[in-house]
C-alpha positions as CSV (number, residue, x, y, z in Angstrom):
1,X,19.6,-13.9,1.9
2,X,18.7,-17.3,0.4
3,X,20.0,-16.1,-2.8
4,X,23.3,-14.9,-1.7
5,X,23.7,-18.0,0.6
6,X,22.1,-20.8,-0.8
7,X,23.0,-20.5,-4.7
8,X,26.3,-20.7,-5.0
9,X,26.1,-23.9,-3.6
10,X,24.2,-25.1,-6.7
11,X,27.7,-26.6,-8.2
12,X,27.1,-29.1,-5.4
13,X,23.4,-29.4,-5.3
14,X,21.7,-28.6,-8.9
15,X,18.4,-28.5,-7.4
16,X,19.3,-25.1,-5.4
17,X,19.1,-22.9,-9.1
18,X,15.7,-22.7,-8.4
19,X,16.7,-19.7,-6.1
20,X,17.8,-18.0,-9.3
21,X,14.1,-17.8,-10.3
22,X,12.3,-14.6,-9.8
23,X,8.6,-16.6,-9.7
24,X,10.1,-18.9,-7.1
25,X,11.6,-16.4,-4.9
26,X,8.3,-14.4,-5.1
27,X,6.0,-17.5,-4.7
28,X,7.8,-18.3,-1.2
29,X,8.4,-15.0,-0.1
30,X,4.3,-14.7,-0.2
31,X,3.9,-17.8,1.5
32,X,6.5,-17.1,3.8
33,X,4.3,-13.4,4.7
34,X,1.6,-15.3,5.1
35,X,2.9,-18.1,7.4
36,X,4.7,-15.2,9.9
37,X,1.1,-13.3,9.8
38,X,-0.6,-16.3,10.7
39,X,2.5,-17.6,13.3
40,X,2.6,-14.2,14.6
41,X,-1.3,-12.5,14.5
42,X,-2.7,-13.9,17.4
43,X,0.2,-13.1,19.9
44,X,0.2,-9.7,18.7
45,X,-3.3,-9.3,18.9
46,X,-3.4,-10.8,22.7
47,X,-0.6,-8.3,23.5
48,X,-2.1,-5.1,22.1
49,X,-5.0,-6.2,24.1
50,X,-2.9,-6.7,27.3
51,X,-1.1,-3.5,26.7
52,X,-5.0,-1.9,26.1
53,X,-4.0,-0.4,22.6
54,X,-7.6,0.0,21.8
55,X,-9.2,1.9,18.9
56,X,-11.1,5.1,19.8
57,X,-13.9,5.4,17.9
58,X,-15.5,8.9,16.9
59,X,-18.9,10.2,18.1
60,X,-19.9,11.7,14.8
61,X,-19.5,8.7,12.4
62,X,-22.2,6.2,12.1
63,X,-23.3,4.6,15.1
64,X,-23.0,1.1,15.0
65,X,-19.0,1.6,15.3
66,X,-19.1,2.3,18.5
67,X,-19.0,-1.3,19.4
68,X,-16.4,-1.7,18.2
69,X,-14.2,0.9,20.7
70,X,-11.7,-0.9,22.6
71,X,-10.7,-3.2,19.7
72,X,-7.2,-3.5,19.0
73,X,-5.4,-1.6,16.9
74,X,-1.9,-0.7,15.5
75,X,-2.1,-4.3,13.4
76,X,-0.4,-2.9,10.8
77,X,2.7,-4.1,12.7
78,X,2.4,-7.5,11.8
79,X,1.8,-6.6,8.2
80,X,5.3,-4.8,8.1
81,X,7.1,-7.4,10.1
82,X,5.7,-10.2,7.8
83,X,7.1,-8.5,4.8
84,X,10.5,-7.1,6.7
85,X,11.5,-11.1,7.4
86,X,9.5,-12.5,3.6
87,X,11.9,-9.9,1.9
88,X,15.3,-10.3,3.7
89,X,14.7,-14.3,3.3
90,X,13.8,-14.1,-0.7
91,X,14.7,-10.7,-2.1
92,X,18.3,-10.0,-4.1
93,X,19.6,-7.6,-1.5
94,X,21.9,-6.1,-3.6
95,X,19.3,-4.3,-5.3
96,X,19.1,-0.6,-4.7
97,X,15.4,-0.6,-5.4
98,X,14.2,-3.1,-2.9
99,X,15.9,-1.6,-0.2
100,X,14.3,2.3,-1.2
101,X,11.1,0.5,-1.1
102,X,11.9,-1.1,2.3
103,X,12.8,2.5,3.3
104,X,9.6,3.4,2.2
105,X,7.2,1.1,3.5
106,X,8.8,1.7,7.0
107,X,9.5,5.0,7.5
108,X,5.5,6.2,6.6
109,X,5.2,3.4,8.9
110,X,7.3,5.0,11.4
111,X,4.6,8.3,11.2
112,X,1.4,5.9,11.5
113,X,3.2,4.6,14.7
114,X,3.5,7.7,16.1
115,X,0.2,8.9,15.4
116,X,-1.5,5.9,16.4
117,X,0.9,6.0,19.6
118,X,-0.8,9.1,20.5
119,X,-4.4,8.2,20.1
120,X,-3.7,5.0,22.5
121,X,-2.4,6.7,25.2
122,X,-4.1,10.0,24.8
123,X,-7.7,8.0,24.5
124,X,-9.2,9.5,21.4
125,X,-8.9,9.2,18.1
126,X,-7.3,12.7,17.0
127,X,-3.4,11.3,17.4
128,X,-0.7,13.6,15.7
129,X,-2.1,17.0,14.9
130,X,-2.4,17.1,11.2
131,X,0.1,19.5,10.5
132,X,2.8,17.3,12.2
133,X,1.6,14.2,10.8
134,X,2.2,16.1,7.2
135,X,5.4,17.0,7.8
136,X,6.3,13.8,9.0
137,X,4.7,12.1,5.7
138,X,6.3,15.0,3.4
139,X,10.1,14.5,5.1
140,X,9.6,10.3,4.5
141,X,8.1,11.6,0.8
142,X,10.8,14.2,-0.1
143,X,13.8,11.4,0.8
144,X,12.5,9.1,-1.1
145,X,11.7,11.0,-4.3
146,X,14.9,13.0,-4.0
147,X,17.0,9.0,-4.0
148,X,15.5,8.5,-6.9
149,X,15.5,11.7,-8.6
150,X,19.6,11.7,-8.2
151,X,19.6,8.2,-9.5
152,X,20.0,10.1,-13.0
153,X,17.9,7.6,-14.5
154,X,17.0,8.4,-18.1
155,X,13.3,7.2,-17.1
156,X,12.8,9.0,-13.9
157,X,11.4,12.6,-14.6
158,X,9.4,11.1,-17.6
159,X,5.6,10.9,-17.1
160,X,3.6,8.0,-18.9
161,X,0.0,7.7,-19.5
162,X,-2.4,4.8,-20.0
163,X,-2.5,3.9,-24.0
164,X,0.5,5.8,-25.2
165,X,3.5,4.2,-25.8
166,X,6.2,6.9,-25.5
167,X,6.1,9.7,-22.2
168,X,4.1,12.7,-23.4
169,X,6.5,15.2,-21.3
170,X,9.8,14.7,-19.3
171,X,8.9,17.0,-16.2
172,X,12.6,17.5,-15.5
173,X,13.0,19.1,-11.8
174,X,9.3,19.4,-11.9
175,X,9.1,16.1,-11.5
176,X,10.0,16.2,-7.7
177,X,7.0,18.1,-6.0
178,X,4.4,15.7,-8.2
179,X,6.1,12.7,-7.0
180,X,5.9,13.6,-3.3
181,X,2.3,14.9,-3.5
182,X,1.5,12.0,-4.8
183,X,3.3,9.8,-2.2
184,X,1.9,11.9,0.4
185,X,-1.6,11.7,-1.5
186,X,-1.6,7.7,-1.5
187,X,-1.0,7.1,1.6
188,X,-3.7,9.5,3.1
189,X,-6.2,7.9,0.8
190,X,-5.8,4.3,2.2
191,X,-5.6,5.5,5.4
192,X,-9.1,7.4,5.0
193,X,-10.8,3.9,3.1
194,X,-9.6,2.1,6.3
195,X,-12.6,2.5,8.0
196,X,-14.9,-0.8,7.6
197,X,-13.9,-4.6,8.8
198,X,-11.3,-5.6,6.3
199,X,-12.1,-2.9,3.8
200,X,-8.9,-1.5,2.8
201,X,-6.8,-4.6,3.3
202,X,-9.0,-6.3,1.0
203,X,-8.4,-3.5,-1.3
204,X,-4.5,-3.2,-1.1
205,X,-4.0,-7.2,-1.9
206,X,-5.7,-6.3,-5.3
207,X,-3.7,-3.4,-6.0
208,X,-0.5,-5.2,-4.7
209,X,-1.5,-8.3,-7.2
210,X,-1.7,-6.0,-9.8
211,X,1.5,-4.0,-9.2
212,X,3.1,-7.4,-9.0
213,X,2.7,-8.4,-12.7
214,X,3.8,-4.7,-13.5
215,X,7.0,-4.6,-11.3
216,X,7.5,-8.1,-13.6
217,X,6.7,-6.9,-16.5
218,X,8.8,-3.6,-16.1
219,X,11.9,-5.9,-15.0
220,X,11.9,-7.7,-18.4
221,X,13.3,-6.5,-21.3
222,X,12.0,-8.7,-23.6
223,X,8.1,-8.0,-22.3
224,X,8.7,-4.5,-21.8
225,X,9.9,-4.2,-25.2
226,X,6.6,-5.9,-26.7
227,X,4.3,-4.1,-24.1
228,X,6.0,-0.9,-25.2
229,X,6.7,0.4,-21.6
230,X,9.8,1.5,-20.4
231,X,12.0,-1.2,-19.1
232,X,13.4,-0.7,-15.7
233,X,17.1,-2.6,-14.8
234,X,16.1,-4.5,-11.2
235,X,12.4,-3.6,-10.9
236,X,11.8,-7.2,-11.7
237,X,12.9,-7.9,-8.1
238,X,10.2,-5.4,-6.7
239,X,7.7,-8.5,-7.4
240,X,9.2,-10.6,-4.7
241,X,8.1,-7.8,-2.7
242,X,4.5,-7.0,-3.6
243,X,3.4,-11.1,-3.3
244,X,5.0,-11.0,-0.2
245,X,2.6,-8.0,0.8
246,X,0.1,-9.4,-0.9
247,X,1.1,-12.6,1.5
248,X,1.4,-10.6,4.6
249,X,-2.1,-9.0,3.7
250,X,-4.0,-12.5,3.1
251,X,-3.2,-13.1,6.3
252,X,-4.1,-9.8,8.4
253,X,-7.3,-9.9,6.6
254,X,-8.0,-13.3,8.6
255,X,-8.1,-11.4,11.8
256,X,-9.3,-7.9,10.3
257,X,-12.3,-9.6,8.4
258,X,-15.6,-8.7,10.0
259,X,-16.0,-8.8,13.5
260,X,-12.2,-7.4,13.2
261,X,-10.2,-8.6,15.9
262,X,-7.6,-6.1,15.2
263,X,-7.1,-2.6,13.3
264,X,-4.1,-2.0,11.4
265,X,-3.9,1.7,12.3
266,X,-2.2,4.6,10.6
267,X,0.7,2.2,10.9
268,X,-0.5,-0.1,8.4
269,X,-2.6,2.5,6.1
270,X,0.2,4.9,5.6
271,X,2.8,2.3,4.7
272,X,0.7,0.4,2.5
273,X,-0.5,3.6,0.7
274,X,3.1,5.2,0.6
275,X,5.1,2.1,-0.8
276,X,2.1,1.7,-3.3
277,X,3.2,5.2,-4.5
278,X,6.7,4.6,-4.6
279,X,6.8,1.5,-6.7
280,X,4.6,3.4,-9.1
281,X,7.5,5.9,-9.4
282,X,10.2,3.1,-9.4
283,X,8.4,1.8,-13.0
284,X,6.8,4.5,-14.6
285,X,2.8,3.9,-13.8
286,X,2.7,6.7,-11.6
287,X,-0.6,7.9,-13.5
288,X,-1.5,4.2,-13.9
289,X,-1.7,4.0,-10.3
290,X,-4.8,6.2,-10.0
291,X,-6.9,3.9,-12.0
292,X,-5.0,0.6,-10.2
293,X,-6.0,2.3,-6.8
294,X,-9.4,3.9,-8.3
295,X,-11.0,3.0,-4.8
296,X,-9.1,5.0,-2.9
297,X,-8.8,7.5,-4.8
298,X,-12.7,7.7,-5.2
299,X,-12.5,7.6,-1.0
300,X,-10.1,10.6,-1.1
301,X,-12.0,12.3,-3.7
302,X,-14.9,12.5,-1.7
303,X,-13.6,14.0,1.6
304,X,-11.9,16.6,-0.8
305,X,-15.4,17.3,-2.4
306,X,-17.3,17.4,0.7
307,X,-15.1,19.4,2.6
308,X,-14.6,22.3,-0.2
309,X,-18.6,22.2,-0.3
310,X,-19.0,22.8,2.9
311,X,-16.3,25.4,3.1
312,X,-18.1,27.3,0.0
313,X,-21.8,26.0,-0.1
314,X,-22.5,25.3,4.0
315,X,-23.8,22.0,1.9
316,X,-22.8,18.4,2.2
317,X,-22.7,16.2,-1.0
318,X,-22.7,13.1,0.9
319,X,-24.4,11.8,3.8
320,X,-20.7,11.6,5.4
321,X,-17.1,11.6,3.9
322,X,-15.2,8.9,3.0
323,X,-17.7,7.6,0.8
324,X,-18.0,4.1,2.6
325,X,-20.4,5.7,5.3
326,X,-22.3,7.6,2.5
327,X,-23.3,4.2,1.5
328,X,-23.6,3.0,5.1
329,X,-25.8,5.7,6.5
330,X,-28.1,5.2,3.1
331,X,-28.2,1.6,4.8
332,X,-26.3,-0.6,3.4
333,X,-25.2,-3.2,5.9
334,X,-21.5,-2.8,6.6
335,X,-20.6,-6.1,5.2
336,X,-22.0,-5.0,1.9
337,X,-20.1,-2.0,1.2
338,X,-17.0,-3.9,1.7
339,X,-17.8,-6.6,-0.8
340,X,-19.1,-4.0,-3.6
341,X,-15.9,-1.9,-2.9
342,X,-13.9,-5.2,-2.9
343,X,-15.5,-5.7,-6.5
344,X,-14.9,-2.4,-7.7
345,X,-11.6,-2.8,-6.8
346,X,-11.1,-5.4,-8.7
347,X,-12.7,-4.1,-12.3
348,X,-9.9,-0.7,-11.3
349,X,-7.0,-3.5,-11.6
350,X,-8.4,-5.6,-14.1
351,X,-8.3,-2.5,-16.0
352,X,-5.4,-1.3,-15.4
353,X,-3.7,-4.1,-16.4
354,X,-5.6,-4.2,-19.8
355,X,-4.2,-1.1,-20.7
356,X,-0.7,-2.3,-21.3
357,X,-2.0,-4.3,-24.3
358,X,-4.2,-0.8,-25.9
359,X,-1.3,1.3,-26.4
């Protein structure tokens, strides 16, 4: 908005071309996040608690969580309307990518709200049966990948792998059922990590840094061309919008750091994990994205492992799936798993990023 307003008025006021400058735009629109989370977070919080949208907590998990029933939940609101206002104040919005994204982000958000709806008003922590919740996630999953796939971009169907240069395949219509399991896949697997006080929000503002200096990267010809990945007209833009998440994060963890004052619910997990998986798609690190993300998907992993064990051995490998209360029933204090996941998190994005330079 300030782009298309406030620009064309540079031939009066030189100073306004800063709005032409991607790392500008981005640099505000994450501060901007992060002044609406902080604005905004504590009269959510009181009003979730005055409307008693409290967390149910389940019976069968590690016991010290149970203090923590009643707490309130569904924060992920704030986090979406942070970057909703960040990105219709900074973004180009005459870029088709940025609004697909925003179509993302909100409608898995739209499936977390309804699921965490449920559990609120029903009073446990079940929500949407699964099976609804899938179809919900796959219908948000198949729109999006089907936009793109009829885009006729000569990148789209083309899978890339960390340290080679050129794709090894174009998966032509194939293409379509791998990029909506793994939307589908992402988002479930930061919904299952959210389970500890600031855990998987600490986790997404990594990710979302490190997706930021890809959507950048990918949006430049000139870098792309010396990185050797594909370049991808626009995706520059898409950076405005991961620091503004990363901005709109910063600020949820405040109130979600241990003793949380507020959950962010399915609301939050599933839109954070879904528009994760669709910028990967947008440039080309769809693959890349596993080792970006390598917490969650080691979180995911493990409730895939355990239950397939169980199913064939009547054995568990872990104390409990996701792996957080493995390590917290082996008694590690709560506060510690998050930290050591935090850290992991970061070597997964560090080396991501390192990649681009060993191809």
């Amino acid at each position: 908005m300030f782009l298309e307003f406030l620009y064309p008025l540079v031939k009066y006021f030189t100073p306004l071309n800063v709005f032409r400058y991607l790392t500008f735009r981005a640099a505000y629109g994450a501060l901007t996040a992060l002044f609406i989370s902080f604005l905004f977070g504590p009269r959510i919080i009181e009003a979730l608690r005055t409307l008693k949208v409290g967390q149910a907590i389940r019976d069968d998990g590690p016991q010290s969580h149970l203090k923590k029933g009643g707490t309130p939940t569904m924060g992920g609101v704030l986090i979406i309307l942070s970057v909703i206002v960040a990105v219709l104040l900074w973004q180009d919005l005459h870029n088709f990518y940025v609004w697909l994204t925003l179509t993302g982000f909100v409608g898995f958000g739209a499936v977390g709200f309804i699921d965490d709806y449920l559990k609120v008003t029903q009073k446990n922590s079940k929500g949407l049966p699964a099976w609804a919740k899938l179809v919900g996630q796959f219908g948000v999953a198949f729109a999006i990948v089907l936009t793109l796939y009829y885009t006729e971009d000569e990148h789209i169907t083309q899978l890339y792998l960390p340290f080679f240069k050129n794709p090894i395949v174009n998966l032509g219509w194939v293409w379509i059922p791998f990029a909506v399991l793994l939307l589908v896949w992402e988002s479930n697997a930061v919904n299952l990590t959210d389970g500890l006080d600031g855990l998987a929000i600490g986790l997404v503002i990594l990710v979302f840094i490190a997706l930021s200096v890809l959507t950048y990267l990918s949006g430049r010809a000139d870098y792309a061309a010396y990185l050797g990945i594909p370049y991808i007209q626009g995706a520059g833009e898409l950076t405005i919008f991961c620091l503004a998440l990363v901005g709109a994060s910063v600020g949820f963890l405040w109130f979600n750091a241990h003793p949380a004052e507020v959950f962010m619910g399915d609301v939050g997990s599933l839109s954070l994990g879904g528009v994760m998986a669709v910028l990967s798609l947008i440039i080309k690190k769809e693959i890349l994205l596993l080792i970006v993300g390598g917490v969650f998907l080691l979180e995911a992993v493990s409730v895939v492992l355990q239950v397939v064990s169980y199913k064939l051995r009547k054995k568990r490998i872990f104390k409990m799936a996701p792996l957080h209360h493995h390590f917290e029933l082996s008694g590690w204090a709560e506060t510690k798993v998050v930290i050591r996941f935090w850290i992991l998190g970061g070597l997964f994005a560090l080396i991501a990023i390192s990649t681009l330079k060993i191809q």
